[in-house]
N, CA, C and O atoms as a GROMACS GRO file, in nm:
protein
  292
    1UNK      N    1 -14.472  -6.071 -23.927
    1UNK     CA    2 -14.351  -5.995 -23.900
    1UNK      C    3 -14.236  -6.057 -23.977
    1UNK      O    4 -14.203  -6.176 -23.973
    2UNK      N    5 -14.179  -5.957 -24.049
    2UNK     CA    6 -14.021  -6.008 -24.145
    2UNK      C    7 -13.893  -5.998 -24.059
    2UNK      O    8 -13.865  -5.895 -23.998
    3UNK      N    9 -13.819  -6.104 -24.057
    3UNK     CA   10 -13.733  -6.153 -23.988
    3UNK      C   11 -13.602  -6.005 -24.066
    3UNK      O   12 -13.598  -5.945 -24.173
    4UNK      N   13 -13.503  -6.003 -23.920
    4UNK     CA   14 -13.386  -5.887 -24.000
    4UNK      C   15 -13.375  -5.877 -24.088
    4UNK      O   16 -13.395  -5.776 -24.156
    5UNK      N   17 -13.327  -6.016 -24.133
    5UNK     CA   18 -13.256  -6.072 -24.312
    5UNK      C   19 -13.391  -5.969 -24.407
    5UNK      O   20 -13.397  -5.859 -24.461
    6UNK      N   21 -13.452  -6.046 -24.393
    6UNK     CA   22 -13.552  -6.018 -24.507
    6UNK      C   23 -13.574  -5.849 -24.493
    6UNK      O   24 -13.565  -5.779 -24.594
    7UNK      N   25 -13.600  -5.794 -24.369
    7UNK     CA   26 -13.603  -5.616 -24.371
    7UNK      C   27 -13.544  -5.567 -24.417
    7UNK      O   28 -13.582  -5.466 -24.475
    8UNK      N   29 -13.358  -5.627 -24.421
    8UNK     CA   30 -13.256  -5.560 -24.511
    8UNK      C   31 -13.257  -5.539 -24.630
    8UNK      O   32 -13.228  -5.438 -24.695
    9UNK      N   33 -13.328  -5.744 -24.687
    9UNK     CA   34 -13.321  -5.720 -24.814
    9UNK      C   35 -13.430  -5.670 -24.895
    9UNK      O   36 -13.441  -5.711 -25.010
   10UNK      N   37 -13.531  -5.565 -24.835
   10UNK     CA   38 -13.659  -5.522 -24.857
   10UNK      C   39 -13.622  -5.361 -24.966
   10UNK      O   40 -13.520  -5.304 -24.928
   11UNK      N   41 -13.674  -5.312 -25.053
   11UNK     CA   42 -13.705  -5.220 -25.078
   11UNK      C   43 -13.769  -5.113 -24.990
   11UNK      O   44 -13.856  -5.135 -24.907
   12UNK      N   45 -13.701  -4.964 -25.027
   12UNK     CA   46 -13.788  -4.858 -24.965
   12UNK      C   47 -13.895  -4.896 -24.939
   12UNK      O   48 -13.933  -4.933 -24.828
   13UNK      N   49 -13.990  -4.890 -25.091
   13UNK     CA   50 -14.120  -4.892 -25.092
   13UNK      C   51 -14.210  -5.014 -25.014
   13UNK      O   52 -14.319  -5.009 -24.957
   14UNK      N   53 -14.128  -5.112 -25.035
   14UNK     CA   54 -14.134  -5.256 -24.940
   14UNK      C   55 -14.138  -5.185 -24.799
   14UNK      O   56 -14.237  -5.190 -24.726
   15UNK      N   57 -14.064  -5.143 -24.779
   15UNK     CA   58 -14.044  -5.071 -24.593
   15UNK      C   59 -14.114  -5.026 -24.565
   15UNK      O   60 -14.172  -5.080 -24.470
   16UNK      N   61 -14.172  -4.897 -24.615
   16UNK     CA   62 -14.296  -4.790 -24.604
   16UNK      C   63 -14.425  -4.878 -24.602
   16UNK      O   64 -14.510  -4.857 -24.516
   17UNK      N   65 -14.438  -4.961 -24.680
   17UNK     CA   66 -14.558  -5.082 -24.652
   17UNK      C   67 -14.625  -5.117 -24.570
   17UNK      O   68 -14.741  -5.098 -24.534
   18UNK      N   69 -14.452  -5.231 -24.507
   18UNK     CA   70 -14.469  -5.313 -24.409
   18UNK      C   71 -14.478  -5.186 -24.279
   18UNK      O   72 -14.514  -5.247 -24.178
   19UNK      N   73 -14.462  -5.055 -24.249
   19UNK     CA   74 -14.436  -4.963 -24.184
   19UNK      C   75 -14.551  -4.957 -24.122
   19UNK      O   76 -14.578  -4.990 -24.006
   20UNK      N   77 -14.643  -4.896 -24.237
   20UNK     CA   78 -14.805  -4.877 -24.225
   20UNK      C   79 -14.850  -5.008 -24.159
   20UNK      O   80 -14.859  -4.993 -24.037
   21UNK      N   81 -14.873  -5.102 -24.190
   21UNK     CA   82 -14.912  -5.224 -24.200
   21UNK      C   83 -14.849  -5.256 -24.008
   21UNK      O   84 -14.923  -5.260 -23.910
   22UNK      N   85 -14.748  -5.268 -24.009
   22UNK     CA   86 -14.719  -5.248 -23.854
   22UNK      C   87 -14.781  -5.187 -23.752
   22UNK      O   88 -14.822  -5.236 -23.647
   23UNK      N   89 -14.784  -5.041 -23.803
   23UNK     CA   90 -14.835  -4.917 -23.749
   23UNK      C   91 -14.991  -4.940 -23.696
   23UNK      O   92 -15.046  -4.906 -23.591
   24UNK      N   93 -15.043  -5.012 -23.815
   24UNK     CA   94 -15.200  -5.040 -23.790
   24UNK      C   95 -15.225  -5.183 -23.721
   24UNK      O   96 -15.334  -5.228 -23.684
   25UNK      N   97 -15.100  -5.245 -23.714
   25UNK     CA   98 -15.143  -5.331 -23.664
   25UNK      C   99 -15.084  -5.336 -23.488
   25UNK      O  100 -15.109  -5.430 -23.413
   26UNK      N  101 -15.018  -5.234 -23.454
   26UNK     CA  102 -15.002  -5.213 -23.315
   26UNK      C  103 -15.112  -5.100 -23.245
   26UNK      O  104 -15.115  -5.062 -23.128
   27UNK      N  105 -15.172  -5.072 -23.323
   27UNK     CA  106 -15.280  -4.966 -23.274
   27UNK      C  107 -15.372  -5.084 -23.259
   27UNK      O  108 -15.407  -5.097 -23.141
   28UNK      N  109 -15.415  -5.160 -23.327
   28UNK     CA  110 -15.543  -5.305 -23.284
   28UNK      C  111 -15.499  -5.386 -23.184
   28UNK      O  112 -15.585  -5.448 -23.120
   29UNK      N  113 -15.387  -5.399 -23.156
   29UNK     CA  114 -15.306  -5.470 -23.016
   29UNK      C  115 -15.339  -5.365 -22.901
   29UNK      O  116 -15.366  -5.415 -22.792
   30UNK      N  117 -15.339  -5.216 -22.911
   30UNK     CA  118 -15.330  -5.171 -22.798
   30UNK      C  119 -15.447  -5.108 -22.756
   30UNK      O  120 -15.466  -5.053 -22.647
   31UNK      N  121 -15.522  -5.120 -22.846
   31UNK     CA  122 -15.693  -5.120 -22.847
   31UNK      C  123 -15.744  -5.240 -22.752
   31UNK      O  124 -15.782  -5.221 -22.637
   32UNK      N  125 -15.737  -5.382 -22.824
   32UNK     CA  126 -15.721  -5.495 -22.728
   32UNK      C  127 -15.675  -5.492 -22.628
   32UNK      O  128 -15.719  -5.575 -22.548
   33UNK      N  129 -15.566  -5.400 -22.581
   33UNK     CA  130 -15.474  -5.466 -22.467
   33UNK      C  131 -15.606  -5.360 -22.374
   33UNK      O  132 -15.684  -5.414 -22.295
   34UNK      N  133 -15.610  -5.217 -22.400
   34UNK     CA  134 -15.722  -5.112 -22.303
   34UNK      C  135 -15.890  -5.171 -22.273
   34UNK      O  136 -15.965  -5.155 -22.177
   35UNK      N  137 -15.907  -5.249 -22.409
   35UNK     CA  138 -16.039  -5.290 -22.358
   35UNK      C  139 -16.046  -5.438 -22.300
   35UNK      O  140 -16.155  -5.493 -22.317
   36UNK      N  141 -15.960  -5.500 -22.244
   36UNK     CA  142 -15.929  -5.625 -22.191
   36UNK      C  143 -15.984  -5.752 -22.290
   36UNK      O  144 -16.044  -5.854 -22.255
   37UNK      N  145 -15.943  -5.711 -22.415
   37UNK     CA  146 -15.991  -5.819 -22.505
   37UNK      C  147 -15.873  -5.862 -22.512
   37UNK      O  148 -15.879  -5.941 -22.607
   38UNK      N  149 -15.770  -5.862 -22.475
   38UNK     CA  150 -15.661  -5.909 -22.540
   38UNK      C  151 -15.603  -5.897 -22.370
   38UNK      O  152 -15.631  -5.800 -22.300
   39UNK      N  153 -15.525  -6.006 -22.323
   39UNK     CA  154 -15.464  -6.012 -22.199
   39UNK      C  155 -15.301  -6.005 -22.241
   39UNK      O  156 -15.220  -5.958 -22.161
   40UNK      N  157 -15.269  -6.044 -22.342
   40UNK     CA  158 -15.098  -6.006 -22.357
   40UNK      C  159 -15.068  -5.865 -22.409
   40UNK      O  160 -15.069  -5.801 -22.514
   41UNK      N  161 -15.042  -5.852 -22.286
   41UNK     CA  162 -15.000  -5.699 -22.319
   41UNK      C  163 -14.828  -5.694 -22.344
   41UNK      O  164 -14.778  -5.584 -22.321
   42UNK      N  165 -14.744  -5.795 -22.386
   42UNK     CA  166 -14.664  -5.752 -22.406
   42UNK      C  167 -14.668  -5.798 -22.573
   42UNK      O  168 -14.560  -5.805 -22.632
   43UNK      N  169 -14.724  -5.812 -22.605
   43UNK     CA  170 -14.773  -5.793 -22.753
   43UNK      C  171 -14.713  -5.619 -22.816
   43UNK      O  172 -14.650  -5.598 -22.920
   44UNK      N  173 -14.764  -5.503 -22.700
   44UNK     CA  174 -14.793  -5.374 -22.736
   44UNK      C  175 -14.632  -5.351 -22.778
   44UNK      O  176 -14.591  -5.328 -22.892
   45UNK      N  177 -14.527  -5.367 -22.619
   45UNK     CA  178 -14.366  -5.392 -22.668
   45UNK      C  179 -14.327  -5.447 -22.792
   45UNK      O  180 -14.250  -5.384 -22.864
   46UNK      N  181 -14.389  -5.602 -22.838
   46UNK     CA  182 -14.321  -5.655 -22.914
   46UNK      C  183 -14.289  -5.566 -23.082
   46UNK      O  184 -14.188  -5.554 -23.152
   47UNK      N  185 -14.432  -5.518 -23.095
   47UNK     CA  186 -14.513  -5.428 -23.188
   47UNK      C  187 -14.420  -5.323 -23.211
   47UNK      O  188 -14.385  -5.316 -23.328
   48UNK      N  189 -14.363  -5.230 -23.124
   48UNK     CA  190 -14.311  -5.111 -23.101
   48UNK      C  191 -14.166  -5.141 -23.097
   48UNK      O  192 -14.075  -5.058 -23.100
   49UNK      N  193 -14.158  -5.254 -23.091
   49UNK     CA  194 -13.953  -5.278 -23.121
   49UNK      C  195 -14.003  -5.325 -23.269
   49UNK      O  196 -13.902  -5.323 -23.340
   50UNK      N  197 -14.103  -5.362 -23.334
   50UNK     CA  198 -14.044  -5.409 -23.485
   50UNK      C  199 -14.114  -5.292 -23.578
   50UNK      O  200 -14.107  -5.304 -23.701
   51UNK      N  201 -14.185  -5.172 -23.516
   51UNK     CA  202 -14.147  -5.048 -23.553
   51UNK      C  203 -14.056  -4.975 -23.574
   51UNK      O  204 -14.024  -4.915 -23.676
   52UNK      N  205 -14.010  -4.979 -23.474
   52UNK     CA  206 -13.850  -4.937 -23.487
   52UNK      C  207 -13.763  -4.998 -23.567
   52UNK      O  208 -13.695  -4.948 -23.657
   53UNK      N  209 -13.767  -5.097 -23.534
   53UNK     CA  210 -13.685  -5.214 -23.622
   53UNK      C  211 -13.654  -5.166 -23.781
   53UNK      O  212 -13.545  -5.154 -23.837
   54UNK      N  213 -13.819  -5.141 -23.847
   54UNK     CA  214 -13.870  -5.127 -23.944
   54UNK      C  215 -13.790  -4.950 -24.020
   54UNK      O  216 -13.740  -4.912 -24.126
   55UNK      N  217 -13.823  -4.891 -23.880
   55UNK     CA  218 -13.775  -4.724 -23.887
   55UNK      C  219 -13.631  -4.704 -23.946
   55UNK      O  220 -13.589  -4.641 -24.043
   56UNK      N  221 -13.549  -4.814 -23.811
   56UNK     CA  222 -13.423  -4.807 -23.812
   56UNK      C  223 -13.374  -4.819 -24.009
   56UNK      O  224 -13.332  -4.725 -24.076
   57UNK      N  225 -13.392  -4.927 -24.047
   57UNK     CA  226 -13.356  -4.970 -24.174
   57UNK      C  227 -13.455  -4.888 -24.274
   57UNK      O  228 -13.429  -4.917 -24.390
   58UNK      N  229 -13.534  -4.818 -24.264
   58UNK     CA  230 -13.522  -4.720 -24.359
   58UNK      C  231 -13.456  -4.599 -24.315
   58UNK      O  232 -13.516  -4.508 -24.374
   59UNK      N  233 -13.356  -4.544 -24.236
   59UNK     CA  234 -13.309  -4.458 -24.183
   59UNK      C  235 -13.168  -4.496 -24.243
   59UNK      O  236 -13.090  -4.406 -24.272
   60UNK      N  237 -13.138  -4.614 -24.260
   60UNK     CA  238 -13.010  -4.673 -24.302
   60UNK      C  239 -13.020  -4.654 -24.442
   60UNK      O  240 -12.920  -4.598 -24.488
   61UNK      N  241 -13.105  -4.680 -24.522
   61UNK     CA  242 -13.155  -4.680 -24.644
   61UNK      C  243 -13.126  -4.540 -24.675
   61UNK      O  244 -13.070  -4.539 -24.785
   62UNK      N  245 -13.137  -4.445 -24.636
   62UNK     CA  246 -13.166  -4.293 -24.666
   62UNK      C  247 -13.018  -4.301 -24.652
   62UNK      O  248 -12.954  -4.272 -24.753
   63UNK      N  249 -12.926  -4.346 -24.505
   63UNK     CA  250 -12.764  -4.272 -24.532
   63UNK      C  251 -12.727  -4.320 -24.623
   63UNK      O  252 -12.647  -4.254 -24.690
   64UNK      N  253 -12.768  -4.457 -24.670
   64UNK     CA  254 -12.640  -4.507 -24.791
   64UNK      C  255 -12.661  -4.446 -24.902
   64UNK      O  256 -12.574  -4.448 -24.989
   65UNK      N  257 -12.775  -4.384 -24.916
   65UNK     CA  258 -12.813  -4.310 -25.031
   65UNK      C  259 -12.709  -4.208 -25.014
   65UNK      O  260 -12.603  -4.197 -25.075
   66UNK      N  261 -12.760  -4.136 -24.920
   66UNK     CA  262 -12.666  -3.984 -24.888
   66UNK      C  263 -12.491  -4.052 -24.924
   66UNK      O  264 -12.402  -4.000 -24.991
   67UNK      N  265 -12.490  -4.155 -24.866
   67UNK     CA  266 -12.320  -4.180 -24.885
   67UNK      C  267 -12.294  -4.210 -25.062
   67UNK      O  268 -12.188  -4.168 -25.110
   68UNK      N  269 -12.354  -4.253 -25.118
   68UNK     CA  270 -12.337  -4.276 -25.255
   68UNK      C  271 -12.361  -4.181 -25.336
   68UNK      O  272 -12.325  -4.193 -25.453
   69UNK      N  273 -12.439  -4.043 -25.284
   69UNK     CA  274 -12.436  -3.942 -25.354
   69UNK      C  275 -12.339  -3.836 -25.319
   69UNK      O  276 -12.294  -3.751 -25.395
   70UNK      N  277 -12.316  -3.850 -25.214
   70UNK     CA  278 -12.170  -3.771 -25.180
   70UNK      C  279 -12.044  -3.848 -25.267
   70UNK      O  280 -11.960  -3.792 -25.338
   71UNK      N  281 -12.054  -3.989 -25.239
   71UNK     CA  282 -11.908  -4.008 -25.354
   71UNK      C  283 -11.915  -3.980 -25.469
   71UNK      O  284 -11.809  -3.957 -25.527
   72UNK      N  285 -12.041  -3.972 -25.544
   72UNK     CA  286 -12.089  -3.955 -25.700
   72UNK      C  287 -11.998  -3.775 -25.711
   72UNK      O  288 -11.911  -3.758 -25.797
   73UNK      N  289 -12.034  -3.668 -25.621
   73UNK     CA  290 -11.974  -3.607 -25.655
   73UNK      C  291 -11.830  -3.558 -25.658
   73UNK      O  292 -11.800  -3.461 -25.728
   0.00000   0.00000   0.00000
């Protein structure tokens, strides 16, 4: 997991990555957590806030775009 700093200073394509890569790796946590192979289930939370996390800052990524193409014109 990439600390804020480093998410910010990540590329789109960097984001979309680590996105997937998240994505698949909270589906194997919550696989574990249903078949009692895995007893921390707050693993499944931790997973799903640095989804978001992940979401949020490419969502930010997209306005500053939108804001820099609105001043361009």
């Amino acid at each position: 997991m990439l600390s804020i700093q480093e998410l910010r200073s990540s590329t789109r394509k960097e984001l979309l990555n680590e996105l997937e890569a998240a994505q698949m790796e909270m589906q194997k946590v919550r696989i574990g957590v249903k078949t009692k192979s895995s007893k921390d289930s707050s693993l499944v939370i931790k997973r799903r806030k640095y989804v978001a996390r992940i979401k949020t800052m490419l969502k930010e990524l997209e306005l500053e775009e939108m804001v820099n193409k609105a001043v361009e014109v």
